[in-house]
Short mmCIF file of the C-alpha atoms (twelve columns), coordinates in Angstrom:
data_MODEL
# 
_entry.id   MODEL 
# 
loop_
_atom_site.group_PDB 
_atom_site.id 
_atom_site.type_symbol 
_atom_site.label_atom_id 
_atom_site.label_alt_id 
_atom_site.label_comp_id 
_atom_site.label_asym_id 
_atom_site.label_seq_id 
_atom_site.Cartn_x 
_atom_site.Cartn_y 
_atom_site.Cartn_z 
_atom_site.pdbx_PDB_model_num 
ATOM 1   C CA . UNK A 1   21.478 -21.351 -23.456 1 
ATOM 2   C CA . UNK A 2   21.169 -23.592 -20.109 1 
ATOM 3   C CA . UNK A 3   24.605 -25.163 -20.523 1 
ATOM 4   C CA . UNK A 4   25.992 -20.887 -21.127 1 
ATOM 5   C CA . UNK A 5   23.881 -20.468 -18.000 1 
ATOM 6   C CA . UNK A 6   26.248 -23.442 -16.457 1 
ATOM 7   C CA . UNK A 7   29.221 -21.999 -17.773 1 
ATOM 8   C CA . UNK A 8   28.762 -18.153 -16.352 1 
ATOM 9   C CA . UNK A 9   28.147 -19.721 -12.932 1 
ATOM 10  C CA . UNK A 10  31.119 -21.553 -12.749 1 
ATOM 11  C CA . UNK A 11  33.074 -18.507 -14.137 1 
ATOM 12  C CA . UNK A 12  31.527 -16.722 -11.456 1 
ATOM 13  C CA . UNK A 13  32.760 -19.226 -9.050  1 
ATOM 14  C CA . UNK A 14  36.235 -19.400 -9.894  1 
ATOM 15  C CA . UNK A 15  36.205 -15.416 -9.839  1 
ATOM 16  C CA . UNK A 16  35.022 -15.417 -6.295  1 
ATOM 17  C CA . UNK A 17  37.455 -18.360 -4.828  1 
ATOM 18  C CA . UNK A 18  40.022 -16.477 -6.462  1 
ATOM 19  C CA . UNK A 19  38.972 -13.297 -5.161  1 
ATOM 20  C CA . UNK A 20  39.030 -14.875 -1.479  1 
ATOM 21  C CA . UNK A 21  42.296 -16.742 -2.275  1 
ATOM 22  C CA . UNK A 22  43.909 -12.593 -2.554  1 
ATOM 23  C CA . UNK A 23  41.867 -11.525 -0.169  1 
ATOM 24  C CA . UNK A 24  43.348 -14.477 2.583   1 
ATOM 25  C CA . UNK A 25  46.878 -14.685 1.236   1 
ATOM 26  C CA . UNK A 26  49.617 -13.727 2.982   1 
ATOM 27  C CA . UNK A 27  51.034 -10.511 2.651   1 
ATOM 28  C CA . UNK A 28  53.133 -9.806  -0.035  1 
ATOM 29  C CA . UNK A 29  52.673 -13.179 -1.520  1 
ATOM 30  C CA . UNK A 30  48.761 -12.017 -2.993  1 
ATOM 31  C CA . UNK A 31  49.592 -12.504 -6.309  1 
ATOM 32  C CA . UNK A 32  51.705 -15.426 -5.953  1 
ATOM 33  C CA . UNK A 33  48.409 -16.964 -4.275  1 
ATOM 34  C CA . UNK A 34  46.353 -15.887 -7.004  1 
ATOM 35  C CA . UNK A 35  48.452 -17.266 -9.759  1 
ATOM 36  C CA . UNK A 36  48.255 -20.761 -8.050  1 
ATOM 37  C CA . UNK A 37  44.540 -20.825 -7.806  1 
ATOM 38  C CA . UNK A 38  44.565 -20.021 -11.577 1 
ATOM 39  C CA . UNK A 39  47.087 -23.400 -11.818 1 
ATOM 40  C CA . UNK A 40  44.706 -25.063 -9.524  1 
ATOM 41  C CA . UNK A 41  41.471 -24.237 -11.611 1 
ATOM 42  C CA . UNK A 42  43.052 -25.729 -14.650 1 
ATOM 43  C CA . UNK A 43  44.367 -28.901 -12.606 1 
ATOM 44  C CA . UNK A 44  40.752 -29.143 -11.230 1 
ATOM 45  C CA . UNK A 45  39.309 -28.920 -14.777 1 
ATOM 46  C CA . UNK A 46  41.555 -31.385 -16.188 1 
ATOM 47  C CA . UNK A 47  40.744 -33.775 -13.459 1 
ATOM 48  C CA . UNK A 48  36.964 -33.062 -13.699 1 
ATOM 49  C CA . UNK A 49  36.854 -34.254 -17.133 1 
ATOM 50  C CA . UNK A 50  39.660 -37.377 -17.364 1 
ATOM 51  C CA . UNK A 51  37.309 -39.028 -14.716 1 
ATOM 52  C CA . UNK A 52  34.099 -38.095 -16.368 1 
ATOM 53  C CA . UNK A 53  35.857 -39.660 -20.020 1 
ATOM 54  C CA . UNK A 54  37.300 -42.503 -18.268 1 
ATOM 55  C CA . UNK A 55  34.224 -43.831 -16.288 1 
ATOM 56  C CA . UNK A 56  32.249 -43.015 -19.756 1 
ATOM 57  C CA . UNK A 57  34.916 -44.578 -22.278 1 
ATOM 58  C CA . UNK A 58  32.662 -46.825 -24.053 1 
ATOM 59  C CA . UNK A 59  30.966 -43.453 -25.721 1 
ATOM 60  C CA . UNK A 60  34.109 -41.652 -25.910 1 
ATOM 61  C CA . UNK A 61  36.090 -44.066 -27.744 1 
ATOM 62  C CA . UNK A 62  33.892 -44.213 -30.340 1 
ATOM 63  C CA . UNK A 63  33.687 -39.748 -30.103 1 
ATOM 64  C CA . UNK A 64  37.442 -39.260 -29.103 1 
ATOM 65  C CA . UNK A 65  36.884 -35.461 -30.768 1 
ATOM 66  C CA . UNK A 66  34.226 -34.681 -28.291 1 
ATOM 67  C CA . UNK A 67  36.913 -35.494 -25.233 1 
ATOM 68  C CA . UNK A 68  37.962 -31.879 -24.761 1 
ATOM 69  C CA . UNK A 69  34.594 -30.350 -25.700 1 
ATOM 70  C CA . UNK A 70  34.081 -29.731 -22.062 1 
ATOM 71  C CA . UNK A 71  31.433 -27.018 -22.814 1 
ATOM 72  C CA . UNK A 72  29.200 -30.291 -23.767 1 
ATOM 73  C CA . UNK A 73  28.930 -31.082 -20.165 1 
ATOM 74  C CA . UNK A 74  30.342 -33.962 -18.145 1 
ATOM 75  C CA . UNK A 75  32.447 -33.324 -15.468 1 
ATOM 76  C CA . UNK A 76  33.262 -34.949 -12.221 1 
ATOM 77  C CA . UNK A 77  32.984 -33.645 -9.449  1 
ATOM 78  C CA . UNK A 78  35.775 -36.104 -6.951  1 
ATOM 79  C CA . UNK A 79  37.829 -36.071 -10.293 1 
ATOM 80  C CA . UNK A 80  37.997 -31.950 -10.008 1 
ATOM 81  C CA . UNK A 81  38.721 -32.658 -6.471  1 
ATOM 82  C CA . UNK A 82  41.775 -35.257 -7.384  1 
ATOM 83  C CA . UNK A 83  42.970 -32.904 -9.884  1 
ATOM 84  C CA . UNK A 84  43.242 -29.624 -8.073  1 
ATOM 85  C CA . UNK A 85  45.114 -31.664 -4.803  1 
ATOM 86  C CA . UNK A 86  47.268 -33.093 -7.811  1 
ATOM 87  C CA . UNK A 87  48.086 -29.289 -8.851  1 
ATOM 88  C CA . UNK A 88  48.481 -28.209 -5.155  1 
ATOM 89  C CA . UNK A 89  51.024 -31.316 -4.729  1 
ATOM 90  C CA . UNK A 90  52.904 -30.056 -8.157  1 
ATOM 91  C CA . UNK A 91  53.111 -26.583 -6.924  1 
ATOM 92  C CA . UNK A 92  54.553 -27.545 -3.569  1 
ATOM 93  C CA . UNK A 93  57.209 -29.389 -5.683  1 
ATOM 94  C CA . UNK A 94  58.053 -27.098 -7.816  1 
ATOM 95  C CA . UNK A 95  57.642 -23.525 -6.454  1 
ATOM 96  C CA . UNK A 96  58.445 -24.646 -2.877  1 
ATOM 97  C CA . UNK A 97  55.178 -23.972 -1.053  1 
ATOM 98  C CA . UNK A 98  54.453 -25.118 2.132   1 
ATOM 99  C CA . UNK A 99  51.212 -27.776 1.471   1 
ATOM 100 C CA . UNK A 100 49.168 -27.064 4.442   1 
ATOM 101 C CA . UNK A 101 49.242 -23.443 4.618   1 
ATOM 102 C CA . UNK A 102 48.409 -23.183 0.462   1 
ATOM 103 C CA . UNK A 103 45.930 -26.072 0.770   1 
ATOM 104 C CA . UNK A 104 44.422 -23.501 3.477   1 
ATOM 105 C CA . UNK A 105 45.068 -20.541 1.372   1 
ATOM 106 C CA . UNK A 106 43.175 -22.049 -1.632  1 
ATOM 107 C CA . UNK A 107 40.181 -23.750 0.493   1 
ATOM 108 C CA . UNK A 108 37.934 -20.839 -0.845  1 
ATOM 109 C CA . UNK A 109 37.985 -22.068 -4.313  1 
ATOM 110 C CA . UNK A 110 36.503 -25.503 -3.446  1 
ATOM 111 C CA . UNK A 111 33.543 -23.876 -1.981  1 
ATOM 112 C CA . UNK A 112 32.690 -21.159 -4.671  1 
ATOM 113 C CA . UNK A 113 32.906 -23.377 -7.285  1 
ATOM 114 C CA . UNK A 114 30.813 -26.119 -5.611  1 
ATOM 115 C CA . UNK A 115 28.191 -24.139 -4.991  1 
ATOM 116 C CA . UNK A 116 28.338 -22.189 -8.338  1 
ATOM 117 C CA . UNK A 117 28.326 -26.465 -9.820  1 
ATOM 118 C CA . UNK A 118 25.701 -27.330 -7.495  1 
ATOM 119 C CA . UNK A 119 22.946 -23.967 -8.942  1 
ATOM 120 C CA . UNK A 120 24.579 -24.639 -12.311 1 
ATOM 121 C CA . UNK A 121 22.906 -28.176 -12.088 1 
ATOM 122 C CA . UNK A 122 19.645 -26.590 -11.215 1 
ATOM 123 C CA . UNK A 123 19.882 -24.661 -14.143 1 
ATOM 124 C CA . UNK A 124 20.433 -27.146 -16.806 1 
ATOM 125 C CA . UNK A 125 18.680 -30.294 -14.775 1 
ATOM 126 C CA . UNK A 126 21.478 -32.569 -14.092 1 
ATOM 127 C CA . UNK A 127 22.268 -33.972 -10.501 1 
ATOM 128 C CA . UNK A 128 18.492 -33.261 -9.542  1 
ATOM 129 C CA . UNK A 129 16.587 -35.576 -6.929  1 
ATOM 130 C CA . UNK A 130 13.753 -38.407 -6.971  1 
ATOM 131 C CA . UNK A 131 9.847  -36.871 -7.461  1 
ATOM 132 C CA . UNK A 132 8.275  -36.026 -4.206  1 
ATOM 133 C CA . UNK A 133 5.342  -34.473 -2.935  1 
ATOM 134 C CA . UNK A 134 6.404  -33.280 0.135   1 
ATOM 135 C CA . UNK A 135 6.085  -29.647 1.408   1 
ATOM 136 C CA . UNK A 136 9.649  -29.123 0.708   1 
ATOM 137 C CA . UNK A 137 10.255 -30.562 -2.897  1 
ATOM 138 C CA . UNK A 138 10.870 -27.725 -5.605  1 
ATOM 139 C CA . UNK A 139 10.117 -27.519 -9.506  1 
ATOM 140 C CA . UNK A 140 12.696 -29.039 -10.995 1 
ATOM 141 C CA . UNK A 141 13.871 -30.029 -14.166 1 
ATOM 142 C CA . UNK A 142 15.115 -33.147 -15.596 1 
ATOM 143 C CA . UNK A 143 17.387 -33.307 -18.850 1 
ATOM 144 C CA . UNK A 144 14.476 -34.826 -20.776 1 
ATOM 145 C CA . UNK A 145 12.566 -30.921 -19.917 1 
ATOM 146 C CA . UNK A 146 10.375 -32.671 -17.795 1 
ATOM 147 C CA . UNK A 147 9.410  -30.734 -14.642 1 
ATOM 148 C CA . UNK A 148 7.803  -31.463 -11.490 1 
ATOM 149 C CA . UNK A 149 8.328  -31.522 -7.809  1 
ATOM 150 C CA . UNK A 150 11.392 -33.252 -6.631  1 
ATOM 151 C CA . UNK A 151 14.064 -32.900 -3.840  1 
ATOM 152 C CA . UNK A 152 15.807 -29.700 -4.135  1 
ATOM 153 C CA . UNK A 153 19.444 -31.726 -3.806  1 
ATOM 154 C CA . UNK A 154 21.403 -29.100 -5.591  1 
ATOM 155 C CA . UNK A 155 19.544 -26.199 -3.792  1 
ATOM 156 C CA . UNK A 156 20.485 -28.510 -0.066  1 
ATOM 157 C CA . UNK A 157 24.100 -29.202 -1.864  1 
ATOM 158 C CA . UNK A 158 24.617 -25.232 -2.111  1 
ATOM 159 C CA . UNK A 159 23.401 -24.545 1.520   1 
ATOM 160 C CA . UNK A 160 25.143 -27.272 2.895   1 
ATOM 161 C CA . UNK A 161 28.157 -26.368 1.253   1 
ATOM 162 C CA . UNK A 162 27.703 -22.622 2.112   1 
ATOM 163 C CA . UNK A 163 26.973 -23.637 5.688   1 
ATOM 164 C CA . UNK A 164 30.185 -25.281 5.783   1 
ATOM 165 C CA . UNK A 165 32.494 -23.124 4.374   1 
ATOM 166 C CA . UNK A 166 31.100 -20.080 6.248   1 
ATOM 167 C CA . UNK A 167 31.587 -22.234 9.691   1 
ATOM 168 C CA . UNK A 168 34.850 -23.073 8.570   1 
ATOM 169 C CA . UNK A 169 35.951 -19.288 7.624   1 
ATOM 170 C CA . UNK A 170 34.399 -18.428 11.129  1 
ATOM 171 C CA . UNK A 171 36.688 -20.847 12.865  1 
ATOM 172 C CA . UNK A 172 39.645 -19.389 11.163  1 
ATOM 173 C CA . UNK A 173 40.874 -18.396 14.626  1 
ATOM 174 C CA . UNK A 174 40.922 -21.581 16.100  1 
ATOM 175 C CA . UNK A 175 42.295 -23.604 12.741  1 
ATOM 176 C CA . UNK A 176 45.610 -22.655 12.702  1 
ATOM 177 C CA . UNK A 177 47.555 -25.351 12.616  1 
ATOM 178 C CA . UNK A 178 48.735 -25.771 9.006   1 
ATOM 179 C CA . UNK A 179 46.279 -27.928 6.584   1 
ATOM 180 C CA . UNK A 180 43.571 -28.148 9.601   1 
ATOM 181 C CA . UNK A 181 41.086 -26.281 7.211   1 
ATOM 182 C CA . UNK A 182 41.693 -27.641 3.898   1 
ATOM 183 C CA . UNK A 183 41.431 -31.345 5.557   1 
ATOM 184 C CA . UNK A 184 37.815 -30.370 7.505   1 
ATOM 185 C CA . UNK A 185 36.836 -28.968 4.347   1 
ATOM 186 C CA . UNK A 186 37.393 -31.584 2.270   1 
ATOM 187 C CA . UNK A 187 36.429 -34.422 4.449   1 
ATOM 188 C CA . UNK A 188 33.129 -32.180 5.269   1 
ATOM 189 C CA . UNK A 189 32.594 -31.542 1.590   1 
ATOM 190 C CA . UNK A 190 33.164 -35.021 0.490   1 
ATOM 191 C CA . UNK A 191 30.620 -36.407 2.996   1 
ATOM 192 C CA . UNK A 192 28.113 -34.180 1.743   1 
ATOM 193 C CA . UNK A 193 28.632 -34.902 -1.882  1 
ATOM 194 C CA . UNK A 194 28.138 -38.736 -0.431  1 
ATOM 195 C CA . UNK A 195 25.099 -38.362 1.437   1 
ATOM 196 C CA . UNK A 196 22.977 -36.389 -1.764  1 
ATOM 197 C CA . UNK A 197 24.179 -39.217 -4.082  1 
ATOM 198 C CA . UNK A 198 21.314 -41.165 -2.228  1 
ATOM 199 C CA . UNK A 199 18.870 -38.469 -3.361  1 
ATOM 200 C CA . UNK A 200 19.437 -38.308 -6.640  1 
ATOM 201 C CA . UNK A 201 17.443 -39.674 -9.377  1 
ATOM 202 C CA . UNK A 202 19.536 -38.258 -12.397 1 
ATOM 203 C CA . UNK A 203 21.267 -41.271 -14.791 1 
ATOM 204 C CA . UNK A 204 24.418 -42.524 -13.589 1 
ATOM 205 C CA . UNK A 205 27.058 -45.912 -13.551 1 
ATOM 206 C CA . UNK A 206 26.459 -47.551 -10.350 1 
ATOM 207 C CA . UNK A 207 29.110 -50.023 -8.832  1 
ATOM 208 C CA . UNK A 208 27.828 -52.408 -6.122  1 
ATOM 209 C CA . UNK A 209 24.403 -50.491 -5.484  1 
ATOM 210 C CA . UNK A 210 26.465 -46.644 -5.161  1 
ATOM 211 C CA . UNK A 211 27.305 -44.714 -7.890  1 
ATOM 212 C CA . UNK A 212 30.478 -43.794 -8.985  1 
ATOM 213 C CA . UNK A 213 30.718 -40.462 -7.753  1 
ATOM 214 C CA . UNK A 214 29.748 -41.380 -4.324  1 
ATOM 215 C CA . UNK A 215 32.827 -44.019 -4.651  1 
ATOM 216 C CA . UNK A 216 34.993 -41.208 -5.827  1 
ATOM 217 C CA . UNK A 217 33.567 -39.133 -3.087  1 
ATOM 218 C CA . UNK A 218 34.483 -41.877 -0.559  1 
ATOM 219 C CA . UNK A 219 38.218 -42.107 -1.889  1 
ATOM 220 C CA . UNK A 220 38.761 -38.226 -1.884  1 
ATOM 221 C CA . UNK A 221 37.147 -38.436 2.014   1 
ATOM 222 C CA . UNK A 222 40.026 -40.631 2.765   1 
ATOM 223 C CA . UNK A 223 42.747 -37.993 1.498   1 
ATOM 224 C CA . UNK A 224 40.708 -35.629 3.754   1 
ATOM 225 C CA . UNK A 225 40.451 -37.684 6.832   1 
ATOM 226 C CA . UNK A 226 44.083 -38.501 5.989   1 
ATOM 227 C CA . UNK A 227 45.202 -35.077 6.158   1 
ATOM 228 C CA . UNK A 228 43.272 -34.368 8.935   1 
ATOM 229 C CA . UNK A 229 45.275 -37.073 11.177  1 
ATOM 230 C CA . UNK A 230 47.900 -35.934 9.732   1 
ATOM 231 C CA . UNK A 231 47.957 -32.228 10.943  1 
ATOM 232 C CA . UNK A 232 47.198 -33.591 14.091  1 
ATOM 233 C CA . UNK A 233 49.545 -36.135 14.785  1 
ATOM 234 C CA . UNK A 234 52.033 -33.463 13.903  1 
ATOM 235 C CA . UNK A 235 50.573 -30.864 16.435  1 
ATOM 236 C CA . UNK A 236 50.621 -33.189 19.375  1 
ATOM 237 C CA . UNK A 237 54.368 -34.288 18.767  1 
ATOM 238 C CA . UNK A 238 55.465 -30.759 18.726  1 
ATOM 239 C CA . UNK A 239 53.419 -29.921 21.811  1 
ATOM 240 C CA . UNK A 240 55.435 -33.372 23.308  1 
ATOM 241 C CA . UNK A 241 58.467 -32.352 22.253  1 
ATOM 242 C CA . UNK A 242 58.497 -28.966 23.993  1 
# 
């Protein structure tokens, strides 16, 4: 029932990025939009669990059935990221869209989803923080059913997301240049993801003190703060040029 719970949130989520992806397209090109969010959602899926079966293959080679069982849980969250920028790179290859403005175009989908993932973890106790008692810690519970007050990090990763992506949508005017958005939004996104690793308390592989998502986090900030220069290294040689 929790894990169903999981699962209508995140179909929820990908309903509402894709409804924002039509609502933002360009005109006449709606459905075009709409059918590369769709590609992008199963890139991002794909992605989400290779990285969650690779950094856990010492279970899964011994369960190789249970690989594409997604609906079992385990899913990564900088390996969704990796996969839907791989599915935004194929589509730019091979139906000849321009990356920056359809990295823009499909920005909305990283946000829904995230914060449908992030209440989706509240619901079936994953990703939840250490035991507090401070004013602010919420019921929560873990995957053993045990509740009691702890940091509300997927409650703060759903506002901070929401605050992000609703700043960035209000900016629209002054983010124009092509792939400006999708860069602040995934180097913002990526830096939050980093900064709640350090408040969480749920299980997890840990590399040199950090755990693995917050390394995979810090790579996918890189593509973002890559972009980012990118888009504006471009913008001030144009603006030299004329």
């Amino acid at each position: 029932m929790l894990m169903s719970i999981f699962s209508l949130l995140i179909s929820l989520g990908s309903l509402a990025g894709l409804v924002m992806v039509a609502l933002r397209a360009p005109k006449k090109l709606t459905m075009r939009y709409v059918d590369a969010g769709m590609i992008v959602l199963a890139c991002a899926l794909a992605g989400s669990r290779l990285v969650f079966v690779l950094t856990n293959w010492e279970y899964f080679r011994g369960h190789l059935g249970e690989i594409l069982q997604v609906w079992l849980g385990g899913l990564s969250g900088s390996g969704a990221l990796l996969g839907a920028l791989t599915g935004i790179l194929i589509l730019k290859l091979t139906q000849g869209f321009f990356l920056g403005p359809l990295a823009d175009g499909l920005l909305p989908l990283l946000g829904a989803l995230s914060i449908a993932a992030w209440l989706g973890s509240w619901s079936d106790g994953s990703a939840y923080g250490h035991p507090s008692a401070a004013w602010y810690a919420l019921p929560t519970r873990d995957e053993w059913g045990a509740v009691e007050p702890r940091l509300p990090v997927q409650l703060l990763g759903a506002l901070l997301t929401l605050f992000l992506f609703a700043g960035l949508e209000q900016a629209r005017r002054w983010l124009r240049r092509p792939g400006l958005a999708a860069s602040l939004g995934v180097l913002g996104w990526t830096l939050i993801c980093f900064g709640l690793s350090f408040l969480r308390a749920d299980p997890a592989q840990t590399w040199r003190g950090l755990r693995l998502e917050a390394w995979g986090m810090l790579v996918m900030a890189v593509f973002g703060l890559a972009g980012l220069v990118t888009v504006l290294l471009r913008s001030t040689l144009k603006s030299r040029e004329k």
